[in-house]
N, C-alpha and C positions, 0 to 999 in steps of 0.2 A: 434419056440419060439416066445411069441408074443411080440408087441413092447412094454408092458408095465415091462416084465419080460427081457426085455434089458437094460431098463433104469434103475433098480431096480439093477442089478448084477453092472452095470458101476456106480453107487451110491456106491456102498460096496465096492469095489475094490478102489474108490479113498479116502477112510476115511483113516486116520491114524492107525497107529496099536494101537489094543486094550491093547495088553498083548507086556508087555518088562521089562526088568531086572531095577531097580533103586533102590538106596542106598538108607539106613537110612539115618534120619535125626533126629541128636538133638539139643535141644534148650542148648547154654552157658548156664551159670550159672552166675546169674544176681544177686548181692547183690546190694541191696536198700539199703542206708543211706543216710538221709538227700535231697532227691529226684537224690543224685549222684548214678550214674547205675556203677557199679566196677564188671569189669570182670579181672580172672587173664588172667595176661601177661607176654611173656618172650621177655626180654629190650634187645635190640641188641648191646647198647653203654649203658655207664657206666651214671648210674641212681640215684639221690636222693630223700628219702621221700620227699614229702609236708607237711610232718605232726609232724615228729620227727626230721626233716633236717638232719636225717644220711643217710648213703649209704645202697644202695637197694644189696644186695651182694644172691650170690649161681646161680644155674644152673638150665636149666628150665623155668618154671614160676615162676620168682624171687619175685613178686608183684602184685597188682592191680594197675586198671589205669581207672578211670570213660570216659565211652565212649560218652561223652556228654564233658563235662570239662574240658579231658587229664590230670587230675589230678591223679599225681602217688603216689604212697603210700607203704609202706612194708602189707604184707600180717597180722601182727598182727596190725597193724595203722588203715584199714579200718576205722572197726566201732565206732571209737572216732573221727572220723573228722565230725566238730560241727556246719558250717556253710554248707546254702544249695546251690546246685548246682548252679555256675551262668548263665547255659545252659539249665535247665528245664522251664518250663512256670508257670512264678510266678503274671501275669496280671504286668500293668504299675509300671517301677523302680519309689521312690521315693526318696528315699537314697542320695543326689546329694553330701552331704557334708563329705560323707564317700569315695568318690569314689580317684583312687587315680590321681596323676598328671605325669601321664610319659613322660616322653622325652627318646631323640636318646641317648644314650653312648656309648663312646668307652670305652673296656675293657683291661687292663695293662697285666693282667693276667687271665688265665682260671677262666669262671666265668659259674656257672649252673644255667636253669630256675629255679624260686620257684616256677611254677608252674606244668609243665610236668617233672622239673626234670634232664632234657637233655642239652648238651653244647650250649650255646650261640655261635655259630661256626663265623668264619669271621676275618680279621683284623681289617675293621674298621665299627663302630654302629652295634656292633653285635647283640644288643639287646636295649630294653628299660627300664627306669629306672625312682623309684615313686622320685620324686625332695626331697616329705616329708619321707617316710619312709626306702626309698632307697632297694624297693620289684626290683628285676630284670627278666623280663620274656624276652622272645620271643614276636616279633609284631604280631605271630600269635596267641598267647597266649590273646593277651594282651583282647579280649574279653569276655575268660571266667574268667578272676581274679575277686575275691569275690571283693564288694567294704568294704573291712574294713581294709582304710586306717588307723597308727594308733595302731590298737589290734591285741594283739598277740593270733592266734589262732594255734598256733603250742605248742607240748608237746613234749620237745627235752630231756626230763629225765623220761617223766611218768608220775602218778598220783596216791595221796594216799587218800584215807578217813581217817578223823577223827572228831571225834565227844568228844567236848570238854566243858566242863560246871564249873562251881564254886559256891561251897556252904559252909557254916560253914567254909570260910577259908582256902578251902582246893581245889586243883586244881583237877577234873577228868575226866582222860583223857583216851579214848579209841582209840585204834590204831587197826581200822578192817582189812582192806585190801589194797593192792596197785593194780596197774596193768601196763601191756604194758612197765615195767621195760629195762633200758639201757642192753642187752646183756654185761655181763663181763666176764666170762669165756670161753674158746676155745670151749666148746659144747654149745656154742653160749645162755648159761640159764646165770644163775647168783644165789648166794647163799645169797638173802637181811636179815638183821632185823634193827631194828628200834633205834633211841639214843632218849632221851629226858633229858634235861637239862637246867637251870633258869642262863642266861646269867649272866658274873661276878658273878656265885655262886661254890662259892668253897667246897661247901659239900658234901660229896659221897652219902650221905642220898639220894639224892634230884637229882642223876645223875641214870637214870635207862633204859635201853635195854629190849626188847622183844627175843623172842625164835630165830635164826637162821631155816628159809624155804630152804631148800636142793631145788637145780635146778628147780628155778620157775624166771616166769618173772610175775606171777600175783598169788604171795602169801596169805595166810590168817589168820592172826593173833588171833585178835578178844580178845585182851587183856585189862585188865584196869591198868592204872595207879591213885594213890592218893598222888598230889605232896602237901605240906602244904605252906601255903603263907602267911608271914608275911607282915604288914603293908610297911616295906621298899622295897620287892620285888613289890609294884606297877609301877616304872620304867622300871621293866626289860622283857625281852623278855624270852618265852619260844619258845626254838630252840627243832624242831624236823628234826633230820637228818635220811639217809637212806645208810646203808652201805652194802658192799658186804663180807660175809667174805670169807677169803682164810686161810690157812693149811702152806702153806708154806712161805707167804709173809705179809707183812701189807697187812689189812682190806683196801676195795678198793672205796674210796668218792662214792657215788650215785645221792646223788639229798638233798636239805634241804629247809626249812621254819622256819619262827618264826610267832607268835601271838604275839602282849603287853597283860599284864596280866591285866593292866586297863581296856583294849578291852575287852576282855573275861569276866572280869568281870559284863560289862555293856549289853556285847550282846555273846551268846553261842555258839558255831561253829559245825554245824552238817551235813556237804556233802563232795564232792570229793577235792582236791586242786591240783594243778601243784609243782611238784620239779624243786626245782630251783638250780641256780649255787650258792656256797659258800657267795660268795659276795650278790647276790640280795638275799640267803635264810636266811643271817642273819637280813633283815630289813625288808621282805615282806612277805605275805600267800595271793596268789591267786586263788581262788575259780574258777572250773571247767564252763565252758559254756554251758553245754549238754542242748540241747534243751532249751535254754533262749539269743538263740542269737538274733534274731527278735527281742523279750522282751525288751533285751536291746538298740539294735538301737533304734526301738520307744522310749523309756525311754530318749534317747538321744538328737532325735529331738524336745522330748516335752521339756526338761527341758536348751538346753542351746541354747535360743534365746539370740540376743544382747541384753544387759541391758538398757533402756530407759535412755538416756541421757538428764538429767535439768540441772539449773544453781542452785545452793544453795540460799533458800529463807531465806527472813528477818525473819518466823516464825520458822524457822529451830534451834533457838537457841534464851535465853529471854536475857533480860538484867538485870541487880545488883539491888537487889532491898535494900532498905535500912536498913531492917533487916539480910540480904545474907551480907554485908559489912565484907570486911578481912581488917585486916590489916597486916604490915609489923612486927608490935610488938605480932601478934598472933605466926609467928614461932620462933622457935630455929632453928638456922642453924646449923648443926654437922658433915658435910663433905663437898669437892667439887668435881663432881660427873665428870664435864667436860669442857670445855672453846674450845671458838669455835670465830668468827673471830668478831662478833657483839654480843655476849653474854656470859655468866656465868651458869654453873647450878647447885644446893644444891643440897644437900639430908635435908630436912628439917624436924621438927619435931613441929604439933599444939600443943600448951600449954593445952591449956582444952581438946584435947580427947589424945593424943599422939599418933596419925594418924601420920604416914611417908609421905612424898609426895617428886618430884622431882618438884623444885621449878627454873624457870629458870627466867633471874634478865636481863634485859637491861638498859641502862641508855638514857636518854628521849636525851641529848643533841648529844650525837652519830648516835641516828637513825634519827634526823632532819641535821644534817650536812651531812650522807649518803643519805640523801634523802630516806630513808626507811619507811616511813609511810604506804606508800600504801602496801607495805609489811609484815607488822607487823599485821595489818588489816585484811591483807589476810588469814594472819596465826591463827589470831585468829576462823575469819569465817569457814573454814578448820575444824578446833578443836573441833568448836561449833556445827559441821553436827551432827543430831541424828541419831540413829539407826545405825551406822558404825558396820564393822564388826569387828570381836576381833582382827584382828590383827594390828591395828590403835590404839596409846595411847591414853588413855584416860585422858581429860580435866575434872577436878576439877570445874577451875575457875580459872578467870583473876581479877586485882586488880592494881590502879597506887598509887604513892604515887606523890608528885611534882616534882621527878625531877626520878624517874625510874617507868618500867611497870614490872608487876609480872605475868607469865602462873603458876598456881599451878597443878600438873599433878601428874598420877597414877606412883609411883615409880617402875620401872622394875632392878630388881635385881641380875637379869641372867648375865650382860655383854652385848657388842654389838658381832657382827661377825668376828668384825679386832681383836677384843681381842684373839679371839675365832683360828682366823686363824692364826696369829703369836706366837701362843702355840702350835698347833698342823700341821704347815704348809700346810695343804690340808686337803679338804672333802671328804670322799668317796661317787659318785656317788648318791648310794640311800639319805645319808643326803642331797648333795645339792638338789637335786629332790625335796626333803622334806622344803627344805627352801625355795625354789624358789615357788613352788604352795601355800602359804600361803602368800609371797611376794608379786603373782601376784593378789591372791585373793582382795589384799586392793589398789593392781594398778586399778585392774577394778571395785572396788566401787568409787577411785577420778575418774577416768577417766568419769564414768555414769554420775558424778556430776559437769561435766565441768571442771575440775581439775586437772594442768599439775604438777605433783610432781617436778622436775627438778634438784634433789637434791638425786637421789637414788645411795647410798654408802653402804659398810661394818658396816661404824662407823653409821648409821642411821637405822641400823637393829637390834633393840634390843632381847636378850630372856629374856623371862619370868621366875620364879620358876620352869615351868614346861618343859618350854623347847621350849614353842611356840613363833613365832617371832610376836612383835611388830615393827610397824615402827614409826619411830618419827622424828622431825625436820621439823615442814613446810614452814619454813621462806622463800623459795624460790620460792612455789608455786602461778601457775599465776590460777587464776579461771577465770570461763565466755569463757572457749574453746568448745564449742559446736556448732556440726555440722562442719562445715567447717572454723570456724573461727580460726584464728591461731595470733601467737606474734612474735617478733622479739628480746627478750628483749636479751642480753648476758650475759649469769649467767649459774653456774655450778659448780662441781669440776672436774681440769684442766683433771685429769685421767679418766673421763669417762663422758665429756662433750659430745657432740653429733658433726660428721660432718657439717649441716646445724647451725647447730648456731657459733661454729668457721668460717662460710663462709656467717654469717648474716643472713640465710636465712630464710624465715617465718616458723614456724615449731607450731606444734602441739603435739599430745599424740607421736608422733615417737620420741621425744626427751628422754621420760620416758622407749622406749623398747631397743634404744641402750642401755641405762644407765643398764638395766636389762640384755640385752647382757654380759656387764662385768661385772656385777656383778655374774654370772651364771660360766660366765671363771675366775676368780680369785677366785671362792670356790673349781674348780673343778682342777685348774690348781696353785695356792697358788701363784699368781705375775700377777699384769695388764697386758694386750694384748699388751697395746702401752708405749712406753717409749722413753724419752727425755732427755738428758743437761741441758735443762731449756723449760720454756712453749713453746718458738716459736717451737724448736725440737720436742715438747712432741705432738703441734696444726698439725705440719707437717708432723709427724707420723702418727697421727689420720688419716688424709685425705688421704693419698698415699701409708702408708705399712696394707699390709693383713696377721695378725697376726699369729705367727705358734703355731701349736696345736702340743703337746706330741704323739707318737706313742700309748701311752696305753688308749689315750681317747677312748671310745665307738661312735663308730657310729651314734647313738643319739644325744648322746653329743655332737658330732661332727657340725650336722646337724643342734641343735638349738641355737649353738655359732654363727656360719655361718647367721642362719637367721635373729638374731639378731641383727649381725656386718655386717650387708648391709651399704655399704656407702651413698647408695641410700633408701631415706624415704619413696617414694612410691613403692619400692621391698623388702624392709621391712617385717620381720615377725610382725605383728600385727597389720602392719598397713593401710592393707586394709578395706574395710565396714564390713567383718567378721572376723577380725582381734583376738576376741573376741574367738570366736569358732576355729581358726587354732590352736589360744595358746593351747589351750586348748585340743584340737586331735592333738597335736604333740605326736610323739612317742616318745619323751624324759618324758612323762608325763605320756607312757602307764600302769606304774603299782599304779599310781594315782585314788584314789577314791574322786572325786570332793567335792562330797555332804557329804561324812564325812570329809573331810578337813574344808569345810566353817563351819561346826559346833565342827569346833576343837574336833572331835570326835577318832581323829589316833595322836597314842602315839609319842611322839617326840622320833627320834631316840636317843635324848642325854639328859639328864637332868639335870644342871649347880648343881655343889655344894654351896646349900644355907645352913646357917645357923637358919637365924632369917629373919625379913621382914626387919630389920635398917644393912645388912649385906653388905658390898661394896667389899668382895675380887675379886669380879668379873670386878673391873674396874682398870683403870691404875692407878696404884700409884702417876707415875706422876702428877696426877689430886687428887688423895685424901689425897698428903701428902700436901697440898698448904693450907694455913691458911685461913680458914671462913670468909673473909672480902671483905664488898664492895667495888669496887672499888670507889676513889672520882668522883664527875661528876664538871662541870667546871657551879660555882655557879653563875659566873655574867651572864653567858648565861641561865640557869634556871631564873634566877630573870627576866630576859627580854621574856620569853615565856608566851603566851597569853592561853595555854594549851587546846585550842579548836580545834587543830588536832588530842586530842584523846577522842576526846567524842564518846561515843557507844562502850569505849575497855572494862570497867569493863563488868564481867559477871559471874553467876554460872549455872554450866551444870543442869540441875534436874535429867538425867541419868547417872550420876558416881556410878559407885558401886564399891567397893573395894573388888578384890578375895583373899579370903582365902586357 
């Protein structure tokens, strides 16, 4: 053998073997949604959705679980989860104001990630937890949580379509489909049909169900309903519920929503919506996210930059000209509407058109002995801002005669909130919610405009006919707070005065957010946070006791009591530089539509019984049974005023308009 035929066989002989026995191989099965990779998985410890926030139950592969995110989910949850993976490559985050804020907590009781699902195990900082929306993961988690601080992307009842329009007066409504339905029955299906009915409407006509789907959890209807709509049902809600039926026992709740029928009327509802609990599905309908979550967050960043803060300019409002001139003998006074600790207010009535107005009366020698000029001043300037938004009274016009000053104002006939709340002792959640974002709506027009309200009360929250809050009373406000500049003055009411100004200290717009603190816990809770014997108890309460909350409060609620009722001004909800955008992404505000609020576009959950526009059964009696008379002012002090500390008070708005 030659040496080339040696080398050639010792080459072959050290290769690996060519031929040997090796198993298949197959690829998982990889569902794609929303760039999350969900492979099934069988959970070795006891597991909850992320999506439905129930229990992941059965044997097996009980679920999916994104193998990029750890994001668990029940095997029909998958393909509804709406936000994309925060583990895939999405190029640079920009999101910052979405993301959330977690800290270390310890846990009292068994608590599971919202993220994978699994126990938070440990005695103590078992996990982390968002400050604002109170999301709880694991610290290993804590990098794939989606940043939507805030929004609720979880469907813990399901999801139904409808498509709903109004024409010729008549409601039509189409109930097509649901899907991803709560299991109710032991064969883990459920037997749904559908309720529709016109809140406080007692007619069977007008109360109508669809057909019973036998053992489905993504039924299909695909029926019409033609409900008829009178003129006085514009208040009311159509409630659409989803029930299960049973054979043997009461029909078993599902999930519910409502529309206002003014809504519907003005704009058509045609996509998917989330079921909600009893309580939030009588006041809310929230429209499905699929594929418009990006949408939205952009939508978000673009539209809620902080508002440019000025100081109110001299052109912001003209002065009386001398055909504009009121006087005292134009009105009829025909009630008294309120009385308050420096002033009187009508219900008035103009002789030549018979316009209503709330007419509110000071007398000149009271507010120079209070040294209230610069106040009165203020209040008018306040008044006088154009372009306010609707939830701010509107100003008429001002007028003096020698010895009082006159605000003429749009007459709000609703009642105020204290009225409101010692009739009915508490708000339910979704109304205060509903008060509170229209509240804050005209906090953050004075606030843009250098303007510390200082004065935010029940009795200073008026509703309209319709149902919408105005806010009224400026007498208290300091203007010229912009940027960093701040007051010391001491002024308030004593119940929901602010810690730093009981403790003197310079304070700014944080005086206005405690004040909205309690104002937020006395709708939701029907009695102030702080209480006292008399003011020093009431100041010393303020500063030292931390107010107790009801057990049935929500966790929201909770959260934006809390952030409001910081003792401390610079921990403060609102009152840091984006103080502006936190209110506003609190999740106490998550089933809040911003941009149809400011345009008073969402139905008022309640709508005051008016009769006429001259109608006052909405205010205290104590105040309208009091006889129409001015009070005397002290004549020899008039006679000695030189009346040139009210020069520049007359005035007429040129933008009043009076709604019909």
């Amino acid at each position: 053998m030659s040496k080339n035929e040696r080398e050639s066989e010792a080459d072959f002989i050290g290769r690996p073997k060519r031929f040997e026995r090796i198993g298949a191989v197959r690829e998982r099965n990889v569902h794609d949604v929303n760039g999350h990779k969900f492979l099934a998985r069988f959970f070795k410890q006891p597991t909850f959705c992320g999506h439905c926030t129930d229990f992941i139950w059965g044997v097996g592969r009980q679920g999916f679980q994104c193998k990029v995110c750890c994001l668990a989910v029940h095997k029909r949850c998958f393909e509804f989860v709406v936000f994309p993976c925060p583990g895939s490559d999405k190029g640079p985050e920009t999101n910052y104001r979405k993301s959330h804020c977690f800290k270390k907590h310890t846990y009292t009781s068994p608590t599971f990630c919202d993220q994978c699902g699994t126990l938070l195990y440990g005695i103590f900082n078992q996990g982390i937890q968002c400050e604002v929306c109170q999301l709880n993961v694991h610290r290993r988690c804590e990098k794939y949580v989606p940043r939507l601080c805030g929004v609720d992307h979880t469907e813990k009842r399901g999801r139904i379509y409808l498509k709903i329009t109004y024409e010729r007066q008549r409601l039509i409504v189409i109930v097509k489909e649901a899907k991803n339905l709560v299991p109710m029955d032991p064969n883990g299906l459920a037997d749904p049909y559908v309720k529709l009915k016109l809140t406080g409407d007692n007619e069977r006509t007008r109360k109508l169900k669809t057909k019973v789907v036998k053992a489905s959890l993504n039924p299909r209807w695909n029926e019409t309903f033609l409900i008829e709509v009178n003129p006085e049902d514009e208040s009311r809600r159509l409630m659409v519920e989803l029930w299960d039926w049973d054979r043997a026992s009461r029909d078993d709740f599902m999930g519910a929503l409502s529309f206002g029928i003014s809504e519907v009327m003005k704009r058509p509802v045609d996509c998917w919506f989330k079921l909600l609990s009893k309580e939030e599905g009588e006041f809310y309908s929230i429209p499905c996210l699929d594929g418009k979550v990006n949408a939205l967050l952009n939508m978000h960043r673009a539209k809620y930059e902080s508002p440019n803060v000025s100081k109110p300019e001299e052109n912001d409002y003209r002065v009386q000209s001398k055909q504009d001139t009121l006087r005292i003998t134009d009105f009829r006074f025909l009630r008294v509407l309120g009385k308050g600790s420096f002033a009187k207010v009508f219900l008035a009535e103009h002789k030549n058109t018979d316009d209503v107005y709330a007419v509110k009366v000071l007398k000149k020698d009271i507010v120079i002995q209070e040294d209230d000029i610069e106040c009165i001043m203020t209040e008018k300037r306040v008044l006088a801002l154009q372009q306010k938004p609707p939830f701010i009274v509107q100003l008429h016009s001002c007028f003096q005669t020698m010895d009082r000053l006159f605000f003429v104002m749009e007459f709000i006939n609703g009642g105020d909130l204290m009225y409101w709340i010692q009739l009915v002792g508490k708000f339910k959640e979704p109304v205060a919610t509903f008060y509170a974002a229209e509240v804050a709506v005209g906090l953050f027009f004075l606030h843009s405009h250098g303007i510390v309200y200082r004065d935010l009360k029940l009795d200073n929250v008026l509703l309209d006919f319709e149902g919408h809050v105005k806010l009224a009373d400026f007498g208290l406000c300091k203007d010229g707070i912009v940027g960093t500049s701040t007051t010391q003055t001491f002024c308030g009411t004593p119940d929901s005065i602010a810690p730093e100004i009981i403790q003197r200290r310079a304070y700014g717009t944080s005086a206005d957010w405690w004040c909205f603190g309690v104002l937020i816990y006395e709708m939701l809770v029907g009695q102030p946070p702080f209480s006292g014997e008399d003011e020093d108890d009431l100041f010393q309460s303020i500063l030292e006791v931390t107010p107790s909350f009801p057990r049935n409060l929500s966790k929201e609620a909770l959260s934006i009591c809390r952030g409001f009722l910081n003792k401390e001004p610079n921990s403060r909800l609102g009152c840091s530089p984006v103080g502006f955008l936190e209110i506003r992404d609190h999740v106490f505000f998550r089933r809040i539509n911003w941009e149809l609020i400011e345009s008073r576009a969402v139905q008022p959950p309640f709508k005051p019984c008016v009769r006429d526009n001259r109608d006052t059964s909405n205010f205290d009696k104590a105040f309208t049974d009091l006889p129409t008379e001015l009070s005397p002012t002290d004549k020899l002090f008039i006679m000695n005023l030189s009346q040139t500390e009210f020069v520049g008070f007359s005035f007429v708005n040129p933008e009043f308009v009076v709604e019909v």
